[in-house]
C-alpha positions in Angstrom: -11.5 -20.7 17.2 -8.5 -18.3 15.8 -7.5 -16.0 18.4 -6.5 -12.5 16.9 -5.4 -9.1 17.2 -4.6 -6.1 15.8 -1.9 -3.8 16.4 -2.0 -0.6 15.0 -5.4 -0.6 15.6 -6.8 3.0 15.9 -6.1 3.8 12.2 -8.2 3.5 9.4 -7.6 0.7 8.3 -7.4 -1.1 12.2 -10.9 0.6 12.3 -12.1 -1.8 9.1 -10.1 -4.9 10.3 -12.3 -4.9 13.8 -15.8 -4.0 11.3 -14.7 -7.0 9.7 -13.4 -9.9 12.1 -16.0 -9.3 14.8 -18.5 -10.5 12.2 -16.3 -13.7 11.1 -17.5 -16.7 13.0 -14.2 -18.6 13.1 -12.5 -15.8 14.8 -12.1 -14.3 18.2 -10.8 -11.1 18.4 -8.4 -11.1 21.7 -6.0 -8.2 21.5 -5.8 -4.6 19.8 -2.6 -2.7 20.3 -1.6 0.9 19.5 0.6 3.9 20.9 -1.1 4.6 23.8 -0.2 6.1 26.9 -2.7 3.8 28.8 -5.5 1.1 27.8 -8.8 2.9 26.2 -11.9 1.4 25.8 -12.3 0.6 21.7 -15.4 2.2 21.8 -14.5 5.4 23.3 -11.8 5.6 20.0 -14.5 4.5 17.8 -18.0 5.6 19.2 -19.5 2.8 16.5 -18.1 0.1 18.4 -19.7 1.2 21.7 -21.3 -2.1 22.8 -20.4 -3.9 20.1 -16.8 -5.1 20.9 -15.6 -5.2 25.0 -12.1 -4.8 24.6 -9.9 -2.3 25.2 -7.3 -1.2 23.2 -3.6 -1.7 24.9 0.0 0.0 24.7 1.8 -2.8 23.0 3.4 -5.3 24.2 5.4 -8.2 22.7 4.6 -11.1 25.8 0.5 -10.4 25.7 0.6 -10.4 21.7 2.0 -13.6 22.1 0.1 -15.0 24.7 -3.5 -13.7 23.5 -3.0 -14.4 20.1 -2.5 -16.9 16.7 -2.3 -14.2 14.3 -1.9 -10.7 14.3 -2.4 -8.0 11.8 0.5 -5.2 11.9 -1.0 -2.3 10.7 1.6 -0.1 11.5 3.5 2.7 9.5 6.2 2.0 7.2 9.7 1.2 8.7 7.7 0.3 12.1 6.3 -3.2 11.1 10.1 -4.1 10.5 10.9 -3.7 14.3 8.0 -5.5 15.6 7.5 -8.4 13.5 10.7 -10.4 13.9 9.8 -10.8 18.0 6.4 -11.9 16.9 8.0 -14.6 14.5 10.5 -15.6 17.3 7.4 -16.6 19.4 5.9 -18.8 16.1 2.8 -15.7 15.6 1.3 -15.7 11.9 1.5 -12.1 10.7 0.0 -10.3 8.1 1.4 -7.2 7.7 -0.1 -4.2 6.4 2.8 -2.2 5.7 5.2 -2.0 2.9 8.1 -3.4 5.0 7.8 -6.5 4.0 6.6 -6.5 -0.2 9.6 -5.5 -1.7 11.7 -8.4 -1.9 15.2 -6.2 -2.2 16.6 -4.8 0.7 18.0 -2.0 -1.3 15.1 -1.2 -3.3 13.4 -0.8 -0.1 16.0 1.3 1.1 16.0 3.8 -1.9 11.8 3.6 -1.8 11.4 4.5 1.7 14.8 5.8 2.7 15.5 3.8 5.7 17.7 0.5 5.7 15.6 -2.8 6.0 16.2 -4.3 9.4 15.1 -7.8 8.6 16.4 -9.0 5.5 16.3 -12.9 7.0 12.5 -12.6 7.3 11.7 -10.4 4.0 12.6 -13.6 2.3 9.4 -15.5 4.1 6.6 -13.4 3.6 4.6 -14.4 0.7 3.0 -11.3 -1.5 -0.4 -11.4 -0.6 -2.6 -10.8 -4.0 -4.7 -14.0 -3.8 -5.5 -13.4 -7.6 -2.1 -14.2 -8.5 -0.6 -15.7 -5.1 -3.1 -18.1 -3.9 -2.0 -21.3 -3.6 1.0 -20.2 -2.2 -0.6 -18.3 0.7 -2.2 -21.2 1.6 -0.8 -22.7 4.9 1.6 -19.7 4.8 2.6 -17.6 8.0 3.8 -14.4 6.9 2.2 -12.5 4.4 2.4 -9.6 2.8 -0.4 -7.6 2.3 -0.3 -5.5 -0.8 -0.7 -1.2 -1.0 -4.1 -0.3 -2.4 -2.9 1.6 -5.5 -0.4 -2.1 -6.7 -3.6 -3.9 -5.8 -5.7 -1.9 -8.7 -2.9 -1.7 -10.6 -1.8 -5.4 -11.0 -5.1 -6.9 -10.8 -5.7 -4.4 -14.4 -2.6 -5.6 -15.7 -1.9 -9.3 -15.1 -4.4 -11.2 -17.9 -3.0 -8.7 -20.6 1.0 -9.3 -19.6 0.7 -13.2 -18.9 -1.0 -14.1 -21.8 1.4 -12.1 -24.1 -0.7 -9.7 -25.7 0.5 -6.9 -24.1 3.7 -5.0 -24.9 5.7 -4.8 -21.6 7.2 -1.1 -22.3 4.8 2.4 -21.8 2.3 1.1 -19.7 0.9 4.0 -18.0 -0.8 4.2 -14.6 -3.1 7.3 -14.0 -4.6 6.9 -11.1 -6.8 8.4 -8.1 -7.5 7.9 -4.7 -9.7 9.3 -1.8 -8.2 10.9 1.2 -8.5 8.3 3.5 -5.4 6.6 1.5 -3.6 8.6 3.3 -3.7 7.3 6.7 -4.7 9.9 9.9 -1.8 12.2 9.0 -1.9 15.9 10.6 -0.7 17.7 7.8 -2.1 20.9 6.0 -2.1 18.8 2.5 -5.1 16.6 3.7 -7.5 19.7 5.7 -10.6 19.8 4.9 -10.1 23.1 2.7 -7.0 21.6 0.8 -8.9 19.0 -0.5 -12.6 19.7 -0.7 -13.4 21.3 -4.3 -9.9 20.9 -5.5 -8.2 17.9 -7.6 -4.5 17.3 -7.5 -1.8 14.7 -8.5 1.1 14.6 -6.6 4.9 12.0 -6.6 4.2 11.3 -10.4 6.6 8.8 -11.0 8.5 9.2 -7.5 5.3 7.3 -5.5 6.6 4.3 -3.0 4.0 2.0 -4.8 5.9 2.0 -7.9 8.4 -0.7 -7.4 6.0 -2.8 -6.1 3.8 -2.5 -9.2 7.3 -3.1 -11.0 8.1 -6.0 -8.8 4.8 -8.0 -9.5 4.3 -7.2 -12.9 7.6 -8.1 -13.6 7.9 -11.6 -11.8 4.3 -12.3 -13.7 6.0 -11.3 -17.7 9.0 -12.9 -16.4 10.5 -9.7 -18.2 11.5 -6.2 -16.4 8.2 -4.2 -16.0 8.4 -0.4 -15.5 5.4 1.4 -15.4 4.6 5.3 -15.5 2.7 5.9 -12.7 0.8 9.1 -11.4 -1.5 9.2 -8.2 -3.5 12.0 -7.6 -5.8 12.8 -4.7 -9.6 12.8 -5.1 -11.9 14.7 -2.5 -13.8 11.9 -1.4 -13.6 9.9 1.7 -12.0 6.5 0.2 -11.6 4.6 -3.0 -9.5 4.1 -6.0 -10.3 4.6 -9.8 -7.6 3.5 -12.2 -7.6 4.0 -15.9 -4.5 2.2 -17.2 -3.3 2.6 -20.8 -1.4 -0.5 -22.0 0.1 -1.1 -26.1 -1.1 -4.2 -27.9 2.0 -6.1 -30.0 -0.9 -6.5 -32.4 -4.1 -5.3 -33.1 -6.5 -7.2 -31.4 -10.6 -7.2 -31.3 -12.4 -5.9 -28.3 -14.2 -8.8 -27.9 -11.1 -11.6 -27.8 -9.6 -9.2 -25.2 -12.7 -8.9 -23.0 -12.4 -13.4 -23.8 -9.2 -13.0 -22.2 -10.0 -11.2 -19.3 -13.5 -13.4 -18.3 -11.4 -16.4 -18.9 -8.1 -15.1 -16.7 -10.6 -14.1 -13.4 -13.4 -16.5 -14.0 -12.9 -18.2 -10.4 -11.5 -15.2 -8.6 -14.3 -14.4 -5.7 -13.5 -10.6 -5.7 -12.6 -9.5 -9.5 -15.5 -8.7 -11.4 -14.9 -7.7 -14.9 -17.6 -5.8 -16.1 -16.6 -6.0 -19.7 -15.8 -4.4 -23.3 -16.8 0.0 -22.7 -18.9 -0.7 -19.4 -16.8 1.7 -17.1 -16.9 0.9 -13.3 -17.3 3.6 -10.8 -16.2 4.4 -7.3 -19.7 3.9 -6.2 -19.6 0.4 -7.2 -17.1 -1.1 -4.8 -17.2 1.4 -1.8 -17.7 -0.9 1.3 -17.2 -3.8 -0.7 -14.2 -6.1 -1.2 -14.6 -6.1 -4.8 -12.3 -4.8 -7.6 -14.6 -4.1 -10.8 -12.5 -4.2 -14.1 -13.6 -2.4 -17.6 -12.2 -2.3 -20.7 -11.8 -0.6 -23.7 -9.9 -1.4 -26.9 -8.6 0.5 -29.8 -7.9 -2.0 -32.3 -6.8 0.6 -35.0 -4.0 2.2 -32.1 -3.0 -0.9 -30.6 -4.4 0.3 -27.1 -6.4 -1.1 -24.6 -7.6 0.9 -21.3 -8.2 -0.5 -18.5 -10.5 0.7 -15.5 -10.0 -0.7 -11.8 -12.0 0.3 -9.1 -11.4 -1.0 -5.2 -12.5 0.2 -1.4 -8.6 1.3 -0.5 -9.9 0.4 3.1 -11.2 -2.9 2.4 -9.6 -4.7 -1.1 -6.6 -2.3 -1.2 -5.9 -3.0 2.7 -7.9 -4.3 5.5 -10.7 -6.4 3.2 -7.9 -8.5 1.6 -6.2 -9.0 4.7 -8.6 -10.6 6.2 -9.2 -12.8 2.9 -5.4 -13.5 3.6 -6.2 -15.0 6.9 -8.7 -16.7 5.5 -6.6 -18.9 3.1 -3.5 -19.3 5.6 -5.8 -20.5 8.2 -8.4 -22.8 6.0 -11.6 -20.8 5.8 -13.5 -20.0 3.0 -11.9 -17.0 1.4 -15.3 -14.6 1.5 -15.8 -15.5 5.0 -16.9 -12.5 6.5 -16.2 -10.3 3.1 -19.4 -10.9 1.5 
């Protein structure tokens, strides 16, 4: 049995990782960790959890994570994960980390991104980027992983069949893309009340976001060429998810039907992707509480353009969901153990 924990765990996402691993039957769930002044119950953080999970959850602490635990999940802020996971490592822990401390694989880059200097280049090296779609076999056995942001999950899982088989031009790809509130962690800031978002529709960091050098990154290392994408988040007034539509240039015009061939063909084993085909457009309704990202297409043959739709759970596929299917490969289960 895999002992585990969580620290971070009275965020959203630490909220989905306990839904999820208390149902996993080669799992026990030891430890949960967050900034506390002293231990609280888990069910008095989460009343939902009242009587279903007797632990409580713990100011952190280095020696119990290390003594309760195999693997741990960091889901902890930006620039945080950084200062914790090194001492976890130093005590041989498997990590999957949930923040973006650890995707980009250039210290500086990280540093112009999230404007703080990396402080654990030596480890950045190890951690293995954890999109199973494209990563797989290398996540297998692995220790440190990666886990990817929600919006780069969307984004690369749309983009990946049309850039490595070579139909795709690799310049003007444009991201547009929305997500629910919930993407935004439990932050106390006027942006996210209730009456800034509710009947209203906004983008915000076009082309600035922290995701997009990690949809660079990826994209890039798949073409084996430099990827640069336009990309343009805005904020939805719904609880979670993410809808995508991606516009991509064809370097020749191609049917409908041999690019729907290509994408069938390109996730035809993948457990999570389901590509619902040529002008069937997926909906936000269709993944939420699922682990699924649905894909549709639509082609322009006469402009050389394909659109692509993806649609993920940002608290489940984009986060929490995949990191447990992470788990699931570095430790030898079946990779929809406990996600379907």
């Amino acid at each position: 049995m895999l002992r585990v924990g969580i620290v971070g765990a009275r965020g959203f996402t630490g909220e989905e990782l306990i839904k999820i691993l208390i149902k996993h039957p080669g799992v026990r769930l030891t430890y949960l960790a967050a900034t506390l002044e002293r231990p609280e119950d888990i069910g008095d953080i989460f009343p939902s959890l009242r009587s279903v999970v007797a632990l409580k959850c713990e100011p952190f602490s280095i020696a119990k994570a290390a003594e309760k635990c195999d693997l741990l999940f960091l889901a902890l802020p930006h620039t945080v994960s950084m200062q914790v996971a090194p001492k976890l490592i130093k005590k041989g822990k498997k990590i999957v980390d949930l923040s973006a401390d650890y995707r980009l694989k250039n210290p500086a880059v990280y540093e112009q991104w999230y404007h703080k200097t990396h402080k654990d280049p030596v480890n950045l090296k190890k951690f293995i980027y954890g999109l199973p779609e494209l990563n797989r076999e290398r996540i297998r056995g692995a220790s440190l992983v990666a886990n990817p942001g929600c919006y780069p999950t969307a984004a690369i899982i749309a983009c990946a069949p049309a850039l490595a088989t070579g139909i795709a031009e690799k310049e003007g790809i444009i991201i547009d893309a929305k997500s629910g509130v919930s993407g935004a962690g439990k932050k106390l800031s006027k942006d996210y009340l209730y009456l800034s978002v509710n009947e209203n529709f906004r983008g915000y960091k076009f082309n600035v976001h922290q995701h997009s050098p990690e949809i660079n990154q990826e994209l890039s290392r798949l073409s084996l060429a430099r990827v640069d994408v336009v990309f343009c988040p805005h904020l939805l007034p719904v609880n979670r998810g993410i809808l995508e539509t991606i516009y991509i240039r064809l370097k020749k015009a191609t049917s409908g039907e041999k690019v729907e061939e290509i994408y069938r063909k390109f996730y035809k084993t993948e457990p999570f992707v389901r590509v619902r085909g040529l002008n069937k457009l997926p909906e936000l309704a269709d993944v939420t509480g699922t682990n699924f990202c649905d894909i549709g297409l639509v082609v322009d043959e006469r402009k050389k353009l394909l659109i692509v739709t993806s649609v993920i759970d940002n608290l489940l596929k984009g986060a929490s969901g995949q990191a447990v299917e992470n788990m699931n490969l570095m430790c030898g289960f079946d990779e929809k153990t406990a996600l379907v």
